[in-house]
VMD Tcl script that draws the C-alpha trace (Angstrom):
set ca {
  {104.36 48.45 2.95}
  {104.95 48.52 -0.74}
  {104.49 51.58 -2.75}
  {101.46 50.91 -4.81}
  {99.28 50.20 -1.16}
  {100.92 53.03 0.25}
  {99.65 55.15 -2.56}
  {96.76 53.92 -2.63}
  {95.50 54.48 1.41}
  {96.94 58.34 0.76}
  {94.81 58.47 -2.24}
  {91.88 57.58 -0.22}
  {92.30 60.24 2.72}
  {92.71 62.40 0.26}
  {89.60 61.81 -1.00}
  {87.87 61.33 2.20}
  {89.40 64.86 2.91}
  {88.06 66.27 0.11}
  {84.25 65.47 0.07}
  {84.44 66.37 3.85}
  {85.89 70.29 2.71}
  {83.33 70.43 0.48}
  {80.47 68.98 2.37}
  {77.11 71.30 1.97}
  {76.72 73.00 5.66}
  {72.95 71.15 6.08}
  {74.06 68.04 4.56}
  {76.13 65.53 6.61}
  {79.65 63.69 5.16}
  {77.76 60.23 4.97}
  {74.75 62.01 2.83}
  {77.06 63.62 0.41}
  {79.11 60.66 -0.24}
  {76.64 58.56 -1.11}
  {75.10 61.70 -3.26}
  {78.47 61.72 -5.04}
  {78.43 58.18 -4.97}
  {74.74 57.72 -7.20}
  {76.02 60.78 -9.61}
  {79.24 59.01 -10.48}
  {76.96 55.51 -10.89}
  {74.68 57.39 -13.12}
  {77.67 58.43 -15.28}
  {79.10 54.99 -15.44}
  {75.77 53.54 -16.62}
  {75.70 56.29 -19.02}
  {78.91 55.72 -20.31}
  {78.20 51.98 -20.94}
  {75.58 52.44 -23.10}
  {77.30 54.66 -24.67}
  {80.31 52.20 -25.21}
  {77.68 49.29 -26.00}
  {76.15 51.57 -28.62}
  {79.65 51.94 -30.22}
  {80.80 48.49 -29.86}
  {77.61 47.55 -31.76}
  {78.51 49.76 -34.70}
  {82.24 48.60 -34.89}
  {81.26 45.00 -35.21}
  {78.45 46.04 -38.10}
  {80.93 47.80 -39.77}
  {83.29 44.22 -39.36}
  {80.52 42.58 -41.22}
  {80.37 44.81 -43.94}
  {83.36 44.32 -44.67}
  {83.97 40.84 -44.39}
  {81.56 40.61 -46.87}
  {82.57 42.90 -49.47}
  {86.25 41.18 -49.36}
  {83.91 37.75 -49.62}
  {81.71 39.16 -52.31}
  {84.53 41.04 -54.22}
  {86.75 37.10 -53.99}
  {84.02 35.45 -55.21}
  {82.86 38.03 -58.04}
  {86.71 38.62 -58.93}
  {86.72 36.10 -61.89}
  {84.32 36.16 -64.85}
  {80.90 37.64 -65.11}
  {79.17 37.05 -62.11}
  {75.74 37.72 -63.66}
  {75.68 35.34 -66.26}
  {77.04 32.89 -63.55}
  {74.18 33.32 -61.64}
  {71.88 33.40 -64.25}
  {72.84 30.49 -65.94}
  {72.12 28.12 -62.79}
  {68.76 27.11 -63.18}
  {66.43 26.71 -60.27}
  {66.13 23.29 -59.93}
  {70.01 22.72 -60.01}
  {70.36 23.84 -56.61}
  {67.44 23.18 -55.15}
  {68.56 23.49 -51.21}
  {70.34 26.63 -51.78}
  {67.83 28.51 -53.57}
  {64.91 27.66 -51.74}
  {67.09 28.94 -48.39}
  {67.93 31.88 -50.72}
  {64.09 32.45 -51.37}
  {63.14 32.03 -47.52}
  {65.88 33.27 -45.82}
  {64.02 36.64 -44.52}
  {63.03 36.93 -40.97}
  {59.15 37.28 -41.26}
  {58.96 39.97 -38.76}
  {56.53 42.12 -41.04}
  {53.86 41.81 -43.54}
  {55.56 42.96 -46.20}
  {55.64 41.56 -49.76}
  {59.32 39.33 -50.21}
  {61.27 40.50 -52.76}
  {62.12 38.79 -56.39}
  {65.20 36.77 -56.01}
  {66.09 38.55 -59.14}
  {65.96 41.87 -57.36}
  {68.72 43.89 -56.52}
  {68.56 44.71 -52.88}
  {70.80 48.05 -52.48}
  {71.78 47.83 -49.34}
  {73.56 44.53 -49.80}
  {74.93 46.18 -53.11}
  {76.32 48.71 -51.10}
  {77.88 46.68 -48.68}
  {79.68 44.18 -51.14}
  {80.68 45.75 -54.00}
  {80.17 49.39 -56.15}
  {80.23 47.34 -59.78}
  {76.74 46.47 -60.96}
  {76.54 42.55 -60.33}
  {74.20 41.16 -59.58}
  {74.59 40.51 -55.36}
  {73.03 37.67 -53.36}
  {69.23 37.53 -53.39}
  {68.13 38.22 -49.97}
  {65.17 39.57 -48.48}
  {64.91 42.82 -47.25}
  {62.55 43.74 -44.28}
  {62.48 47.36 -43.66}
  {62.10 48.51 -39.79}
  {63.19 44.81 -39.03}
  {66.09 46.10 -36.52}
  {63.37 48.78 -34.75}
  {61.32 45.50 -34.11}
  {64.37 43.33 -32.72}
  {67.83 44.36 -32.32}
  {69.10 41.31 -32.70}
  {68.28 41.25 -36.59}
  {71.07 43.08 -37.91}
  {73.29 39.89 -36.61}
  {70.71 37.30 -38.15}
  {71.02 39.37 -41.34}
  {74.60 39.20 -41.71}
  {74.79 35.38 -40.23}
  {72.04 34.34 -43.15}
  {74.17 36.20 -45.46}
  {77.34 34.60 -45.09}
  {75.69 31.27 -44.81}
  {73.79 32.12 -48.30}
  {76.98 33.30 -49.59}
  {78.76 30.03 -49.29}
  {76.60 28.05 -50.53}
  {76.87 30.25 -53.74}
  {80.15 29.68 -53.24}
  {80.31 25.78 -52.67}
  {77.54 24.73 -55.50}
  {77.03 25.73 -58.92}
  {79.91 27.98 -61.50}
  {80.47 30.14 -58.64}
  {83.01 27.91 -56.87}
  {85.13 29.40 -54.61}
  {87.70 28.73 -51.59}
  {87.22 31.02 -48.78}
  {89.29 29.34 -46.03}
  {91.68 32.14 -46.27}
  {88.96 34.17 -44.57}
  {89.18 32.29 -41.02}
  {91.42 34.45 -40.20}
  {88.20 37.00 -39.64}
  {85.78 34.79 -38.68}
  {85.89 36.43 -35.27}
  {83.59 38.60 -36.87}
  {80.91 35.62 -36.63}
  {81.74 34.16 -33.53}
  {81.30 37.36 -32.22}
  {77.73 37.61 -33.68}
  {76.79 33.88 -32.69}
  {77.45 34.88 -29.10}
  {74.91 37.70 -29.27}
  {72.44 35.99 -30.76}
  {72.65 33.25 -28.69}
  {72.34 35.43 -25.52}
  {69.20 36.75 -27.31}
  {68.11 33.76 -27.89}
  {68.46 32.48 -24.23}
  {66.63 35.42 -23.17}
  {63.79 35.40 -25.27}
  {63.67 31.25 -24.14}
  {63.61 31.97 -20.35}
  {60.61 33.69 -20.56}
  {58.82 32.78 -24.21}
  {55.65 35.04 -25.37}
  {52.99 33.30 -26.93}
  {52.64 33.56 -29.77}
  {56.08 32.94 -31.10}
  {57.75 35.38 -34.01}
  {59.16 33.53 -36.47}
  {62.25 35.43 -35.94}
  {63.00 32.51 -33.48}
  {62.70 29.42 -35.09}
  {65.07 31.46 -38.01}
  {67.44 32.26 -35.55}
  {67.95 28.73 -34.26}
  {67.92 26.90 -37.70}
  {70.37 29.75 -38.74}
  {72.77 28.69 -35.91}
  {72.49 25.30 -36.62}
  {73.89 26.08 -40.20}
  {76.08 27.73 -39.04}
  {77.70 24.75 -37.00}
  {77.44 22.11 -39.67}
  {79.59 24.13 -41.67}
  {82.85 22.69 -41.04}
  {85.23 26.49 -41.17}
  {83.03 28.33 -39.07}
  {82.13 25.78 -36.39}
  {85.44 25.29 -35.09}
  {85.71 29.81 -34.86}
  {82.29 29.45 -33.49}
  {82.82 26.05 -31.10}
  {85.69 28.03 -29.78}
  {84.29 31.16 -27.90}
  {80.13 30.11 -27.74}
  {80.78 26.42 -26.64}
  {79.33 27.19 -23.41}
  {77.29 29.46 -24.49}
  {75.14 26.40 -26.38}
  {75.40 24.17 -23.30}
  {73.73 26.90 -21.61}
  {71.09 27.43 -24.38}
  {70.51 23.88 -24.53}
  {69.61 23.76 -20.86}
  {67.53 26.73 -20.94}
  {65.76 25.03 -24.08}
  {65.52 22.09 -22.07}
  {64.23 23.32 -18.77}
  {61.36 25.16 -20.76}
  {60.01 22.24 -21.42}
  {60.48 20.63 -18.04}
  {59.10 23.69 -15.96}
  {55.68 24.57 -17.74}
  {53.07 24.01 -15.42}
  {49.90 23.87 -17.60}
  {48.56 21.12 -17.83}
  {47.16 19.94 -21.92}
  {48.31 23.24 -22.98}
  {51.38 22.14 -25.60}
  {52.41 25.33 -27.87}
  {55.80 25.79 -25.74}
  {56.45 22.67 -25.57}
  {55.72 21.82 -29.49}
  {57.69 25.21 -29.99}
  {60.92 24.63 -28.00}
  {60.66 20.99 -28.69}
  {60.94 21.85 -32.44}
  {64.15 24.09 -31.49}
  {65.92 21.31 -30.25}
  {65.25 19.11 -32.78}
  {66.73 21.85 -35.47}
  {69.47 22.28 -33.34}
  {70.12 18.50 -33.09}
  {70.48 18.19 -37.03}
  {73.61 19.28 -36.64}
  {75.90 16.45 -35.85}
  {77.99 18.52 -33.52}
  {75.70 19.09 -31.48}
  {73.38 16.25 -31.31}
  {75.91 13.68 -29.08}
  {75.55 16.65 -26.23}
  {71.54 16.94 -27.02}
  {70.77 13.01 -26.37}
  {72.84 12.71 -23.67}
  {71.37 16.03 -21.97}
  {67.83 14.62 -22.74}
  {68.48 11.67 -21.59}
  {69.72 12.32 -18.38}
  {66.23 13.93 -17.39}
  {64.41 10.88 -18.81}
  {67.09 8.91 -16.30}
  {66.10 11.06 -13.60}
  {62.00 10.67 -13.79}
  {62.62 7.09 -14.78}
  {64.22 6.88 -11.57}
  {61.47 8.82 -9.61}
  {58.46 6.98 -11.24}
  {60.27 3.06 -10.06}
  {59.77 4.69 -6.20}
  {56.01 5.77 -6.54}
  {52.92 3.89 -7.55}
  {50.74 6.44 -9.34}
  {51.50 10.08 -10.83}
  {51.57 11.69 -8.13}
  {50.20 15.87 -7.86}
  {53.68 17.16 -7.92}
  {54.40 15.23 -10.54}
  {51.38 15.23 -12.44}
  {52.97 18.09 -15.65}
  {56.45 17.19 -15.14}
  {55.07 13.65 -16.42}
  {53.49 15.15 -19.49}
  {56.55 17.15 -20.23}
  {58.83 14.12 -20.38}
  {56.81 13.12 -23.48}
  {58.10 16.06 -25.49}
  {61.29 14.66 -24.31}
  {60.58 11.52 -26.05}
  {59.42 13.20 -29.06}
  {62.88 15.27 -29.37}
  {64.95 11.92 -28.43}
  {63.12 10.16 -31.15}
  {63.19 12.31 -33.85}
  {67.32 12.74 -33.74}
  {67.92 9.38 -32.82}
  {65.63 8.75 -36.35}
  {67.97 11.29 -37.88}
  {71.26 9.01 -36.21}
  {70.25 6.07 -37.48}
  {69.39 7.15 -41.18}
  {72.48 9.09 -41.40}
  {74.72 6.20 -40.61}
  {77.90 8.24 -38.95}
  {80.54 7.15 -37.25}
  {79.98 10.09 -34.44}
  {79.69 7.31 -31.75}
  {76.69 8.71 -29.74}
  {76.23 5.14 -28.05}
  {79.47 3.86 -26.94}
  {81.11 6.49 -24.68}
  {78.03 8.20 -23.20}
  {77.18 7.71 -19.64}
  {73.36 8.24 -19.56}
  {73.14 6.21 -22.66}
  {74.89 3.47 -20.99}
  {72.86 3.86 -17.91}
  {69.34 4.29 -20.29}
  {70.33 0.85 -21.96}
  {71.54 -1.10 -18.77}
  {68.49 -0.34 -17.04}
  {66.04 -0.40 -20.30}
  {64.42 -4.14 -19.60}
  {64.15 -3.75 -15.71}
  {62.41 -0.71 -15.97}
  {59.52 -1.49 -18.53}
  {59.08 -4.66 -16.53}
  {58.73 -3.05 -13.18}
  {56.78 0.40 -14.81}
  {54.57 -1.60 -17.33}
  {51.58 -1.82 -15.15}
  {51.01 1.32 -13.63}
  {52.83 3.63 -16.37}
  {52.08 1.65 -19.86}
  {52.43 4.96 -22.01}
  {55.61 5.42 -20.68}
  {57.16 2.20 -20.26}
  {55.97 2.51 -24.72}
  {58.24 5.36 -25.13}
  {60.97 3.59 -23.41}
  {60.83 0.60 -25.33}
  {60.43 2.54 -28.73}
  {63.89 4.52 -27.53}
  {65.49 1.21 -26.55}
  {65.21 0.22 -29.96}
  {66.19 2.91 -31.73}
  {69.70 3.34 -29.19}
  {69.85 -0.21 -30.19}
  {69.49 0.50 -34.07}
  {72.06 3.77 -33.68}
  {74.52 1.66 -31.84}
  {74.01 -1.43 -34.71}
  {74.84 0.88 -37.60}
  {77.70 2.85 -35.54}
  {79.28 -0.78 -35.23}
  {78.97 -1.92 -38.60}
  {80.45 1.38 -39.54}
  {83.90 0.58 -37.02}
  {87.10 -0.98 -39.11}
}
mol new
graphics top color blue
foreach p $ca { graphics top sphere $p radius 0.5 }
foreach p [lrange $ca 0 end-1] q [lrange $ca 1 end] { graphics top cylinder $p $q radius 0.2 }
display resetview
């Protein structure tokens, strides 16, 4: 027997000897323990909340100041007000009108200017009197969800370097990544939020949500942060993408679309980013495999299959619209060539319209339409290869 065990078994009959000692005289040495047993459970809890709360604070306090070493890099140089005041608004047409609508509408208030000075982004970037990014504020917004104040800082750095990529405010922030922890860290909160709030969707839908998911798909097209990002939430977005997925899949009401249109539009966000749309098909696909598989063994639509068969159709939807998106982009990200269920989809694509045509034309349309377009994607990826 090694020290550390034998310590260990003497620490527990000491402890056992202990609660018996000082065991109440009309309470029996099983009843205590597990008395002592909640109390010290109830503490615990306690104490992790407590450590959450904290934790919470520390990594606000991390975004302030990653942005006020951003703000004061990019404000450094020059007189950041004229800068900003000599870009008109059509010259940067994307960035301002993200600038303009990149509050979470989680209130009815009035937006602000974007020449307005909102003070607690002052505050948190810089004590000289420039003139800061122009982003809404929404008062009470982190009462109402707790997951704003990491939407607010995400929308801010993404607003920030766009400044900072466009316009007379050019700047080189890769000597950042060295902190971009910071918003990996807040990715992976928001994306549990966001899987939460997915599993079990209340109709109607707060804005907040569709923000939140075309914030995180900015967040990955932008080539510094997504690898930070990629790196610790990379199964974090497989697992949102399922949940997103099986949302669809598992609503049982039949003619009643808002999920559906809802998550279907979340997926199709997500999939304008190109990282992320090669896993999207291919996920999406798979299902369509699956019931393409299940129809070629029955005759007719069967009860238990009867909403599962209108669900695939936001499927299709989804498929088509980044597949559109694929084939008008014209990259060389090789969707077609080294994907299994695409393979499998394309293999299969003439057998099953001719054997599903008669009793399933509707479908057997939406199969054909996607054969085409995998057909176009995989045409432009080829012309593309040296």
């Amino acid at each position: 027997m090694d020290d550390q065990t034998w310590y260990l078994r003497t620490s527990k009959l000491a402890l056992a000897l202990a609660i018996i000692r000082s065991t109440p005289a009309d309470t029996s040495s099983r009843e205590y323990t597990e008395h002592l047993a909640k109390v010290v459970s109830e503490q615990e809890s306690t104490w992790r909340s407590k450590v959450q709360v904290l934790e919470a604070e520390v990594l606000q306090l991390r975004h302030k100041l990653l942005l006020s070493r951003m703000c004061a890099e990019v404000f450094k140089s020059g007189d950041p007000t004229s800068q900003l005041q000599a870009q008109e608004p059509g010259s940067s047409e994307n960035t301002l009108s993200q600038l303009e609508d990149s509050g979470c509408d989680l209130s009815n208030e009035e937006r602000s200017e974007p020449s307005e000075m909102p003070q607690h982004f002052v505050e948190s970037c810089t004590p000289t009197p420039f003139l800061p990014l122009p982003i809404v504020k929404r008062h009470g917004a982190t009462v109402e969800n707790p997951l704003f104040s990491h939407m607010q800082f995400l929308q801010r750095l993404l607003e920030l370097k766009n400044l900072t990529e466009s316009g007379s405010l050019k700047t080189d922030l890769s000597h950042f990544e060295n902190d971009f922890t910071t918003v990996s860290d807040s990715v992976f909160q928001l994306l549990d939020g966001l899987i939460t709030f997915y599993r079990k969707p209340k109709f109607p839908f707060s804005s907040f949500w569709a923000d939140a998911v075309d914030t995180l798909a900015g967040l990955i097209s932008d080539c510094h942060l997504s690898n930070h990002i990629l790196k610790k939430c990379s199964k974090k977005l497989e697992e949102f993408e399922k949940t997103l997925l099986q949302v669809i899949l598992r609503s049982n009401h039949l003619n009643r679309f808002q999920v559906q249109h809802f998550v279907s539009q979340s997926l199709v966000t997500l999939g304008r980013c190109s990282l992320l749309r090669k896993s999207i098909i291919s996920l999406l696909l798979s299902e369509v495999n699956s019931f393409t598989d299940v129809l070629a063994t029955i005759n007719q639509v069967q009860a238990s299959y009867v909403t599962r068969y209108e669900n695939i159709f936001s499927l299709f939807w989804v498929l088509e619209q980044l597949l559109q998106k694929e084939t008008k982009e014209g990259n060389t990200s090789s969707v077609v060539h080294d994907d299994q269920e695409i393979k499998k989809f394309l293999q299969k694509h003439d057998e099953n319209i001719s054997q599903l045509s008669d009793a399933f034309p509707l479908f057997t349309l939406y199969l054909w339409r996607l054969g085409i377009l995998l057909n176009s994607v995989e045409t432009v990826e080829s012309k593309s290869l040296p």
